[in-house]
GUKE-19733 format. One line per field, with one value per residue (C-alpha): residue in one letter; residue number from 1; z negated, y, x. Coordinates in steps of 0.05 Angstrom, whole numbers. Layout:
N
residuo <- A; ...
num <- NUM; ...
zz <- Z; ...
yy <- Y; ...
xx <- X; ...
***
This chain:
388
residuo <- X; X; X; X; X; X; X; X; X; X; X; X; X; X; X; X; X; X; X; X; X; X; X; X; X; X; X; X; X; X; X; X; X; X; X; X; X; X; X; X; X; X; X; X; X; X; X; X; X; X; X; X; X; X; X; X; X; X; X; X; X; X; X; X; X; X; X; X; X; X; X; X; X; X; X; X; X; X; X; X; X; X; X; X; X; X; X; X; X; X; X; X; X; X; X; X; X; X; X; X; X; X; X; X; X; X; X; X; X; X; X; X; X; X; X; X; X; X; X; X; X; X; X; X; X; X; X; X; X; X; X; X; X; X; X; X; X; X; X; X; X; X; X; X; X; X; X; X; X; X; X; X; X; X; X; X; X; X; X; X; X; X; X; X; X; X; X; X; X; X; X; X; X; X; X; X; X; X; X; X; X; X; X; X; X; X; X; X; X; X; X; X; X; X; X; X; X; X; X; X; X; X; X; X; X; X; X; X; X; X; X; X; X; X; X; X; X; X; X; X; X; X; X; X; X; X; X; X; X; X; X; X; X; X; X; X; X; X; X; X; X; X; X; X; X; X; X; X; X; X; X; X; X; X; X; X; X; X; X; X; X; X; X; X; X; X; X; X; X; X; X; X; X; X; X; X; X; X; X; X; X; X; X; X; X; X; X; X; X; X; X; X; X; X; X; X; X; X; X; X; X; X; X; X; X; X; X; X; X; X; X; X; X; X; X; X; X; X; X; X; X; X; X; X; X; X; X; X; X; X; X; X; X; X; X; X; X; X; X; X; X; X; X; X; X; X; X; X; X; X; X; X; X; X; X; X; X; X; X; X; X; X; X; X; X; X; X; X; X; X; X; X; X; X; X; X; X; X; X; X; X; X; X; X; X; X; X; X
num <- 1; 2; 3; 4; 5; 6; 7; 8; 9; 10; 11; 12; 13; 14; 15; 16; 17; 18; 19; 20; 21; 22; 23; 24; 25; 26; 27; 28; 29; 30; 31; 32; 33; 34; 35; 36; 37; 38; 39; 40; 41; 42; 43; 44; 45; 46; 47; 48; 49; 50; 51; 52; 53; 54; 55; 56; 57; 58; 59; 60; 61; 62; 63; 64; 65; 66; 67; 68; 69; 70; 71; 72; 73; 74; 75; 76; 77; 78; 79; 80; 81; 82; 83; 84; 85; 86; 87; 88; 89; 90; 91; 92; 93; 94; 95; 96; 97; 98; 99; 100; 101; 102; 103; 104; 105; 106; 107; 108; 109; 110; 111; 112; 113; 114; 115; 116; 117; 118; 119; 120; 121; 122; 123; 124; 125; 126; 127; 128; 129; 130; 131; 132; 133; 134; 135; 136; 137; 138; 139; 140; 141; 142; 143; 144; 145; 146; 147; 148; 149; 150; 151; 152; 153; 154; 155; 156; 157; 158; 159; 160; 161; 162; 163; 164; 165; 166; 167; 168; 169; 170; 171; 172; 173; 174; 175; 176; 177; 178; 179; 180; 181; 182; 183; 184; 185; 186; 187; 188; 189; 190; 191; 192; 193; 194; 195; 196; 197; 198; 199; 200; 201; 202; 203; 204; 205; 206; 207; 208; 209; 210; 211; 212; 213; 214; 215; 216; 217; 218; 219; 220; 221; 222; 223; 224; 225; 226; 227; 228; 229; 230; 231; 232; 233; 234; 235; 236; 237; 238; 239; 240; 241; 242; 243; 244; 245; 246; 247; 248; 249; 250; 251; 252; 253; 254; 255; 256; 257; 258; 259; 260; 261; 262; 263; 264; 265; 266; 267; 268; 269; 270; 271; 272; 273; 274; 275; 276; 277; 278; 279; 280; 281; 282; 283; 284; 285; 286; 287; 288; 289; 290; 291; 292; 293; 294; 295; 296; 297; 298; 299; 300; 301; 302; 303; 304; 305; 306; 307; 308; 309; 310; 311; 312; 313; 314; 315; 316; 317; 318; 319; 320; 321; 322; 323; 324; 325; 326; 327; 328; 329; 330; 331; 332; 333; 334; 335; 336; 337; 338; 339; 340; 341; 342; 343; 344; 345; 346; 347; 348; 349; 350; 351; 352; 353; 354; 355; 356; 357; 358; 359; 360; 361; 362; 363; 364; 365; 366; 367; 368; 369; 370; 371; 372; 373; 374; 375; 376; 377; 378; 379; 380; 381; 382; 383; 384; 385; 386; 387; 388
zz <- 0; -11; 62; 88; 39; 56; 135; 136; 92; 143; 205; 168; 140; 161; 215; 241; 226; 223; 302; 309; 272; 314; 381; 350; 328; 403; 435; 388; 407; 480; 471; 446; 489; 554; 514; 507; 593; 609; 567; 603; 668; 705; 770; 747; 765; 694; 679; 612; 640; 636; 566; 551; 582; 552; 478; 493; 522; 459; 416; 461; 461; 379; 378; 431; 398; 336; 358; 408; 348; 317; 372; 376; 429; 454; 466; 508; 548; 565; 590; 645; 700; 671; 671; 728; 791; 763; 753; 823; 851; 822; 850; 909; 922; 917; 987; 1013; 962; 932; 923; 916; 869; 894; 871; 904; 972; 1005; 939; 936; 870; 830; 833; 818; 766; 791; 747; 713; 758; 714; 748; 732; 765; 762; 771; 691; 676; 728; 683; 625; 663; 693; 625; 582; 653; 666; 588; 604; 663; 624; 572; 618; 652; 584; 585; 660; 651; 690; 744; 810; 839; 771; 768; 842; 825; 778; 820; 874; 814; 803; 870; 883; 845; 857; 935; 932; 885; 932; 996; 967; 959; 881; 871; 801; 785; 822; 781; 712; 737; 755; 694; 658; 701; 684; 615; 598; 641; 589; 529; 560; 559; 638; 653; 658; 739; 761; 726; 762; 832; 819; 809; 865; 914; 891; 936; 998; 982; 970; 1047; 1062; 1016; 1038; 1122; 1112; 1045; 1025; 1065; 1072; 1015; 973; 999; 985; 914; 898; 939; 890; 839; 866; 893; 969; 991; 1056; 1037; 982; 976; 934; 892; 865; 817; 773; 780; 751; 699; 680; 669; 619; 581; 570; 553; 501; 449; 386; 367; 427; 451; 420; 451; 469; 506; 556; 615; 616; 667; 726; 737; 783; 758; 677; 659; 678; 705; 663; 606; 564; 605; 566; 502; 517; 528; 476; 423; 435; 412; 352; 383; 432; 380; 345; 402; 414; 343; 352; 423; 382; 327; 369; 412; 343; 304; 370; 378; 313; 321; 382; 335; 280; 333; 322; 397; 457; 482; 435; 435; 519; 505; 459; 517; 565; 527; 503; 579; 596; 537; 524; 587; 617; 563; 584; 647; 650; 598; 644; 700; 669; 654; 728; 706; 752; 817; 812; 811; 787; 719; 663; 590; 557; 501; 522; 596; 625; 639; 614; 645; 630; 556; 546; 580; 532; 469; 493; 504; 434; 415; 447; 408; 341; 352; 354; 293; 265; 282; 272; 208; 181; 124; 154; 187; 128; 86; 138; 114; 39; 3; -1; -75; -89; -96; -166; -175; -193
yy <- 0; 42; 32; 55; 118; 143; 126; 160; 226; 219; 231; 289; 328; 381; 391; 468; 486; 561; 544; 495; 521; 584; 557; 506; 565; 606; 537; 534; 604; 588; 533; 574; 625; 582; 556; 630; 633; 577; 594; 662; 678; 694; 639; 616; 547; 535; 471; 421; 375; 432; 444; 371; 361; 425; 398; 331; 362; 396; 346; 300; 363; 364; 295; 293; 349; 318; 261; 297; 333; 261; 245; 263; 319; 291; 223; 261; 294; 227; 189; 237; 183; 168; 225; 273; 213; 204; 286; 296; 235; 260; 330; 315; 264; 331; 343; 279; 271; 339; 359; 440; 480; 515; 576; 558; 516; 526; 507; 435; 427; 372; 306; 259; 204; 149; 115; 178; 228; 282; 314; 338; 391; 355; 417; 434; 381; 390; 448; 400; 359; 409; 449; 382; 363; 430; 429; 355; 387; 448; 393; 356; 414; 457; 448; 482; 518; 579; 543; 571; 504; 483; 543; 530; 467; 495; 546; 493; 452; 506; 520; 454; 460; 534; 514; 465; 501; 564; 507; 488; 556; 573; 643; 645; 581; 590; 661; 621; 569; 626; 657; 596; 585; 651; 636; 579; 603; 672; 626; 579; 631; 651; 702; 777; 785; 731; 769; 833; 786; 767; 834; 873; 821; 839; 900; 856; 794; 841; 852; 797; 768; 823; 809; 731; 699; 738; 734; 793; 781; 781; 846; 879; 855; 892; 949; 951; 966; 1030; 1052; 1041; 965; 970; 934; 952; 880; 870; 927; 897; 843; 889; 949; 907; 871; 944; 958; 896; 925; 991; 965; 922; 982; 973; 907; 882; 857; 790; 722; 697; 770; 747; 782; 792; 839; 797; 788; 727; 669; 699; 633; 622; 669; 733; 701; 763; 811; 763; 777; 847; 862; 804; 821; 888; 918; 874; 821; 824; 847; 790; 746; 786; 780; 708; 695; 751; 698; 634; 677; 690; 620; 598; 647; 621; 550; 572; 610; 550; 498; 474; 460; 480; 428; 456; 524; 525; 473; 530; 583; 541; 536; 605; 637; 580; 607; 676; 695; 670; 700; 768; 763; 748; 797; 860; 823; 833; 904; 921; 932; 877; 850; 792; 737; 671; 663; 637; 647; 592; 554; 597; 596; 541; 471; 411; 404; 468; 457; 402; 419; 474; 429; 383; 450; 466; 396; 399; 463; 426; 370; 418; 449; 381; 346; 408; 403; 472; 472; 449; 515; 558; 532; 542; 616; 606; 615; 546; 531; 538; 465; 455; 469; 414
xx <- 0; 63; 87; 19; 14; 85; 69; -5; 45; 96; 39; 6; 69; 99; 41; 49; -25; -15; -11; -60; -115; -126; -114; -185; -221; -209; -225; -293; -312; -297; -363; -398; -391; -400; -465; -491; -478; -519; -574; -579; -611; -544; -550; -477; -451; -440; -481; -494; -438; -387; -404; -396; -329; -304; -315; -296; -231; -236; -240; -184; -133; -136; -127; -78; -36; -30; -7; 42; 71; 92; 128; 204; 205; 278; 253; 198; 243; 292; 225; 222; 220; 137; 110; 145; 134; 57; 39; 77; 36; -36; -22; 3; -62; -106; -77; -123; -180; -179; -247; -275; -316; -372; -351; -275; -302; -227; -189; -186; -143; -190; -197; -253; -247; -293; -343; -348; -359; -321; -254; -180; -133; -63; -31; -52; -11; 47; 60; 76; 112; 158; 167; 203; 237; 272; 290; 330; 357; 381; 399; 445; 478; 491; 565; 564; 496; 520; 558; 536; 519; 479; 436; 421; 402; 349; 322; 311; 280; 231; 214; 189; 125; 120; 122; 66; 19; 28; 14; -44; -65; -66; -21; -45; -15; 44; 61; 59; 107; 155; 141; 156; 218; 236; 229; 260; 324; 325; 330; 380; 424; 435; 479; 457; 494; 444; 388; 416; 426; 352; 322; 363; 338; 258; 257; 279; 234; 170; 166; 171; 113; 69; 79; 80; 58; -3; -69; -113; -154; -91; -70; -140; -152; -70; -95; -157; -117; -88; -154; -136; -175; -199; -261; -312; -328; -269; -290; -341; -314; -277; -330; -377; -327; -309; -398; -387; -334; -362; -432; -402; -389; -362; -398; -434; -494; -500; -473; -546; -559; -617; -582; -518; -487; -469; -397; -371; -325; -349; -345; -280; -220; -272; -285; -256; -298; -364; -326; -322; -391; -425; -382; -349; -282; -286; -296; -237; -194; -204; -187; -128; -99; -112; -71; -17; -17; -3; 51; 81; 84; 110; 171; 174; 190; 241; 272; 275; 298; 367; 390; 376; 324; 271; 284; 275; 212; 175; 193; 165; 88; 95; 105; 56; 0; 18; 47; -29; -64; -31; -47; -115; -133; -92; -130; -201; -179; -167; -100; -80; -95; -145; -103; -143; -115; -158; -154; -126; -177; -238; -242; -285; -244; -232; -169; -140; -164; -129; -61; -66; -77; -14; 34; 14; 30; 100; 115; 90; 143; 199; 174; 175; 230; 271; 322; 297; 332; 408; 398; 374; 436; 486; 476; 486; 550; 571; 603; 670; 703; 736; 815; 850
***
């Protein structure tokens, strides 16, 4: 009965749950906000099923995290040859049975799990997978990290994924796995002259994204933001998100408002623009304080990780959370382009709710596994050894 007692202690302690607790309490609030949505009048494609996949995403992504957080974090990294070949193999399979939303009928990024007719985006969890193997690879090149052959190695690593999400047509997702590139190369320590080679080469690359990479509908949404889209159609997304906000006041008009102010994709990529105008300036603060929180407890653990693997893993989920988080929220706010980011734990999707839950779990096992307290005495005077 001892063995079980200290193995059931062993599984509990040291859980981070100043991390985990609020990243449950956005994800709750994100169900119950979806909830209020359907019940209204708004003709959204937002139906019961959603919901239900939501919480049991939910209730898989707590589970799931938990569990992730008992697992040593280096061990997770070595066993890359499991997880990269099958996240690369489900992703690249949305190229042949990808099916669409009908909100999204040119975006084929989901796919279908038969018997139970609920779906996945791989590309959720080709974030995961490319966060813990870019940490090996930094792992294994750390004695050369800032050879100029090893850091074009992991540029080319990086532009796999960023190359195939952009292929397939999602520029949203394709941002966060530069920013999580970008990242995780900051905390690995790469030199500053490739920082300076990178940003002297933006002014060339930038004309060369606007005449060939971006389509039209691209270019008008960053126009929008500067007031200059050639089409009012664009407009109206953000004119009416902006409506929303400002009728949201101080403490809003109540989750279960009868009719909302129509906004497309408020379910999803303008879920903050809901919280705006059902629970007002309060009510976004609070969610604000809460995504703050999460950023915080994980600069945290980076900060507590002895080596390098955990401290680039934590850099990884926070561009992945925060850096998301930051950029749906400017987004919302017309302060950016419409991009097609969603807000991690409260936007509608199973998938992306539990990709979140498993980065958070990942960040939890560094903050586990990490010998805190080697690192706190390393600082202490150590005593003086007796004369003899």
């Amino acid at each position: 009965m001892s063995t079980f007692r200290k193995a059931w202690r062993a599984f509990w302690g040291r859980i981070d749950w100043l991390l985990l607790l609020p990243c449950i309490g956005l994800s709750v609030m994100g169900l119950v906000l979806l909830t209020g949505l359907y019940q209204s009048d708004l003709t959204l494609r937002l139906t019961g099923r959603n919901i239900l996949s939501q919480g049991i995403a939910l209730a898989a992504g707590v589970a799931a995290a938990i569990i992730l957080a008992n697992i040593n974090y280096r061990a997770l990294m070595s066993k890359w040859q499991l997880y990269v070949p099958v996240s690369y193999l489900l992703f690249l399979s949305t190229f042949i049975w990808g099916v669409a939303t009908p909100a999204r009928p040119e975006a084929k990024r989901w796919l279908i799990i038969p018997g139970i007719e609920m779906s996945i985006q791989p590309s959720e969890f080709l974030k995961l997978a490319f966060i813990l193997s870019f940490a090996y690879h930094i792992y294994k090149t750390q004695d050369k990290f800032n050879h100029p052959l090893n850091i074009f190695l992991l540029c080319l690593h990086a532009f796999i994924p960023v190359a195939l999400v952009q292929i397939q047509g999602d520029s949203g997702t394709a941002l966060m796995f530069l920013v999580i590139f970008l990242a995780m190369m900051f905390v690995a320590g790469v030199k500053w002259f490739y920082m300076a080679f990178a940003l002297a080469a933006i002014p060339a690359i930038i004309p060369l994204l606007w005449n060939f990479l971006l389509s039209e509908k691209q270019k008008d949404r960053i126009l929008a933001v500067f007031g200059q889209s050639a089409t009012d159609q664009v407009y109206y997304q953000q004119m009416q998100a902006a409506k929303a906000v400002a009728s949201g006041g101080l403490t809003g008009n109540g989750i279960f408002h009868p009719s909302p102010i129509y906004v497309p994709e408020l379910h999803n990529d303008f879920i903050f623009v809901f919280i705006a105008y059902s629970l007002g300036f309060l009510g976004c603060a609070a969610v604000i304080l809460a995504i703050l929180l999460i950023g915080f407890k994980m600069l945290v653990s980076c900060g507590f990780a002895t080596d390098k693997q955990g401290q680039v893993i934590c850099a990884g989920v926070f561009a992945m959370i925060f850096g998301q988080s930051a950029l749906n929220i400017c987004m919302t706010l017309s302060l950016l382009p419409v991009i097609g980011n969603s807000l991690p734990f409260l936007s509608s999707g199973g998938s992306f709710v539990l990709a979140n839950f498993l980065g958070i779990g990942l960040v939890m096992s560094v903050y586990k596994h990490t010998k805190r307290r080697q690192k706190v005495e390393s600082f202490l005077p150590k005593p003086e050894q007796p004369v003899i």
